[in-house]
C-alpha positions in Angstrom: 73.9 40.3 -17.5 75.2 41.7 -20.7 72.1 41.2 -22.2 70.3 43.2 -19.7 72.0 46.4 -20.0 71.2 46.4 -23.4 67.6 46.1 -23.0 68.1 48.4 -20.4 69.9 51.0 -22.9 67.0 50.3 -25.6 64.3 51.0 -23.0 65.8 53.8 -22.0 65.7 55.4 -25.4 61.9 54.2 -25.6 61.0 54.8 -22.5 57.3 57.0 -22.5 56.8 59.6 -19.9 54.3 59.4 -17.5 52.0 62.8 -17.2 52.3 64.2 -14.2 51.0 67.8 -14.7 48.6 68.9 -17.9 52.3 69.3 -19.8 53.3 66.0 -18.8 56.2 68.1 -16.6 57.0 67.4 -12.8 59.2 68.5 -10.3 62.6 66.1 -10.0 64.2 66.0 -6.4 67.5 64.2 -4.8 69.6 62.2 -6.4 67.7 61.9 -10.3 69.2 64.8 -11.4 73.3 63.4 -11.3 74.3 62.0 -14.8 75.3 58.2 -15.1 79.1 59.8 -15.2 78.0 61.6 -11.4 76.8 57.8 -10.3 79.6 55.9 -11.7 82.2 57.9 -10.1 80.7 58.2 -6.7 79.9 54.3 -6.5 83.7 53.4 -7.3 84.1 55.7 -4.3 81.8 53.9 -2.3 81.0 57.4 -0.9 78.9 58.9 1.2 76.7 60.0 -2.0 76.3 56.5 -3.7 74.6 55.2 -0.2 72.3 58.2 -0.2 71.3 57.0 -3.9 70.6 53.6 -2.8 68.1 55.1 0.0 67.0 57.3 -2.9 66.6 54.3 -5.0 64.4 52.5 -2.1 62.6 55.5 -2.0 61.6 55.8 -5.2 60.3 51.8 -5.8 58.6 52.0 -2.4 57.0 54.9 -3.8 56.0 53.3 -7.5 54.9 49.9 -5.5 52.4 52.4 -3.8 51.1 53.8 -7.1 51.4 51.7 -9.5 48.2 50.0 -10.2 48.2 46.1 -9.0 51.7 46.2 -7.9 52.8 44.8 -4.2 56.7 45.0 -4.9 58.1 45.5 -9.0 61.3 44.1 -7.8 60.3 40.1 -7.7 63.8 39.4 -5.9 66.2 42.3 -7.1 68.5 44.0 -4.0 69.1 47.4 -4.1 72.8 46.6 -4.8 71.7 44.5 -7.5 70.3 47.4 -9.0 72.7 49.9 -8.3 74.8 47.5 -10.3 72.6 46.8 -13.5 72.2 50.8 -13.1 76.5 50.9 -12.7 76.6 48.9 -16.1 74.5 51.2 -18.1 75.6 54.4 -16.7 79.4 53.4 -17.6 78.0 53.0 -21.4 76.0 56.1 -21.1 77.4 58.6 -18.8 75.6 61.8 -20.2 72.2 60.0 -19.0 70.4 61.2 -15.8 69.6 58.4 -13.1 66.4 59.6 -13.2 65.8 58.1 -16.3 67.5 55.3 -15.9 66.0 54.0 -12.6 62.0 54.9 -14.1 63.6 52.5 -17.9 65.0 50.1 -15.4 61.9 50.1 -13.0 59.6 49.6 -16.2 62.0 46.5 -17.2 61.1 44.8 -14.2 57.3 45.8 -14.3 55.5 42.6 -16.4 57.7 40.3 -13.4 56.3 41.9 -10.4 54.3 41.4 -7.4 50.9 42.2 -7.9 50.0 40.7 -4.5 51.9 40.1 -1.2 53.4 36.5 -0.4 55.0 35.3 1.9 58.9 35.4 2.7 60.8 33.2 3.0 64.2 32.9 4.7 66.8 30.7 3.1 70.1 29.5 4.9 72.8 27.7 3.3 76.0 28.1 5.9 77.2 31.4 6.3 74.5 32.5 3.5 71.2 34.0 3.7 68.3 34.9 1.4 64.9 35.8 2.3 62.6 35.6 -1.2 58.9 35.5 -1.4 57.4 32.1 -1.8 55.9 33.2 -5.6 59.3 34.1 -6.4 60.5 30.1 -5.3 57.6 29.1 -7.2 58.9 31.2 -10.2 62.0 29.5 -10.0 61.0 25.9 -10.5 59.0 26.6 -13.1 61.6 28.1 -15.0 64.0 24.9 -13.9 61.1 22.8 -15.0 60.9 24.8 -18.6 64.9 24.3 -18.6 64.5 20.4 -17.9 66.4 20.6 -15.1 64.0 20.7 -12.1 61.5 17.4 -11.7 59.4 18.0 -8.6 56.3 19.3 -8.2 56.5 23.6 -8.4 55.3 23.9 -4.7 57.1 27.1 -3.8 59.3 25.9 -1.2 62.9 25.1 -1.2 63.3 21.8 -1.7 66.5 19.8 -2.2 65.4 19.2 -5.4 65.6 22.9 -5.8 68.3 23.5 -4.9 69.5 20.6 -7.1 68.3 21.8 -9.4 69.3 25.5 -9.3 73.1 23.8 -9.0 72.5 22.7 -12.7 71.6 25.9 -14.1 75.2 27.1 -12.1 77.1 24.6 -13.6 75.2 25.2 -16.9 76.1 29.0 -16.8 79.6 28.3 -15.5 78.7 29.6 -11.8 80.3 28.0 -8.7 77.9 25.2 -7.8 76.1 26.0 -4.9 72.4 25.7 -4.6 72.4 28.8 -3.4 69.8 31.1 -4.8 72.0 34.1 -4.9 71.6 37.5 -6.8 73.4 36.5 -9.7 71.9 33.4 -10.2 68.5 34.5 -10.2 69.2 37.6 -12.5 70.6 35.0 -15.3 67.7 32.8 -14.5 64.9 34.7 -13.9 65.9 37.9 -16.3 67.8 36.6 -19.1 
């Protein structure tokens, strides 16, 4: 996830703004205007403020799946608290940064890996354990178990056993408790790394 952040940091530096008036200025509301130092502080808190910047966070991808062109959700798989901590990582290197300008760097990162078109969900129960992930996402994963050598089936987009086989390689691989499970972590080294 290390990685990430740094990609994160660079795109922040060459992140382009978007025109939103004829000087390319636009009025900032809510929570974009704390600095990374703000955000780091209230989410060690768990305050009141760092779950009103998750909403805000919602907020804001909800409203750039509605406007950006041939986008049906720019996070593929990503939580909110998933996120919030990819955001927590770079905001603890950087904490003179606005979240603003994080969240629009980090919301471009994810960009070339969204969905342009609705799929189906779904829901995925191992025990206690619950994920619900588009099917185009599931199909994303095997193929990127079958580029790894580690997944052998067909890429059907459905959770097979051998997925989940397979996707307990690529734990072990990465030194991850094996458990088939295709949790947050797991797919952020797989699918972003």
């Amino acid at each position: 996830m290390m990685r990430s952040w740094v990609f994160l940091g660079l795109l922040l530096h060459a992140a382009t703004a978007l025109a939103a008036d004829v000087n390319g200025e636009f009025a900032l509301k809510g929570a974009g205007f704390l600095t990374c130092k703000a955000y780091a502080e209230e989410r060690a808190r768990r305050s009141d403020v760092y779950y009103m910047i998750g909403g805000w966070l919602d907020g804001f991808i909800s409203a750039h799946n509605k406007y950006a062109h041939d986008t049906y959700d720019v996070t593929s798989f990503e939580s909110a608290e998933l996120l919030l901590r990819v955001i927590d990582g770079h905001c603890k290197a950087n904490p003179d940064d606005r979240l603003y300008s994080v969240i629009n760097s980090l919301v471009t990162q994810l960009g070339p890996d969204r969905m342009q078109e609705k799929s189906v969900r779904v829901e995925i129960v191992e025990g206690r354990r619950k994920a619900v992930l588009y099917r185009e996402t599931i199909g994303r994963i095997q193929t990127k178990l079958t580029q790894l050598g580690l997944y052998k089936a067909p890429v059907d987009s459905a959770y097979t056993d051998a997925t989940r086989s397979a996707l307990m390689a690529f734990q072990s691989d990465i030194g991850f408790e094996m458990t088939g499970f295709p949790d947050q972590a797991t797919l952020w080294h797989l699918l972003r790394n």
